[in-house]
Steps between C-alpha positions, in 0.01 A plus 500: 500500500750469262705178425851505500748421207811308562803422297572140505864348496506425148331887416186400445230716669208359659214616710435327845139472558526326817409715823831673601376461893486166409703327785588203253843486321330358199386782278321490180578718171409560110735605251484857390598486153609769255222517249662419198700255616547121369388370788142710514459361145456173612199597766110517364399849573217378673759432807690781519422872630642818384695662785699871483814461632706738364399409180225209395551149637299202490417289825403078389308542826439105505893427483504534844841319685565428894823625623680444796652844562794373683642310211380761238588801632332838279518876573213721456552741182179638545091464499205510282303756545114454677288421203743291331540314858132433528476393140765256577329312771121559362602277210695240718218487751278431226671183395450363813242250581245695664138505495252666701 
């Protein structure tokens, strides 16, 4: 599996981590931010991941944001690869409330 990367209207790049069978036209994403930037400053680096793509990015996987896709619209600019994927969605699954 590996999660796509869109470019948002305002050039911001995020990472949809919704299903993309998903028959729903709300979608849901985290930002995919350049590693030095301002905004990754402001994150505790206990909620963020270190992604490759093209070069090192941070993922706040808990700023996650609902979108409706048909008043949002994004293109794909590409994907994470596998491991980075799984990381991705092994750290948001274990913020949810789940107990066996």
């Amino acid at each position: 599996m590996n999660l796509s990367v869109f470019k948002t209207a305002e050039n911001a790049r995020v990472v949809e981590i919704s299903s993309p069978s998903l028959k729903s036209n709300l979608k849901w994403f985290v930002p995919l931010l350049a590693e030095n930037s301002e905004k990754s400053r402001n994150i505790k680096s206990s909620d963020v991941i270190r992604v490759t793509f093209a070069q090192a990015h941070l993922v706040p996987y808990m700023l996650v944001r609902t979108v409706r896709i048909e008043e949002n619209p994004r293109h794909v600019v590409g994907t994470l690869s596998p491991e980075d994927s799984t990381n991705l969605l092994n750290n948001v699954y274990d913020r949810l409330a789940f107990d066996q």
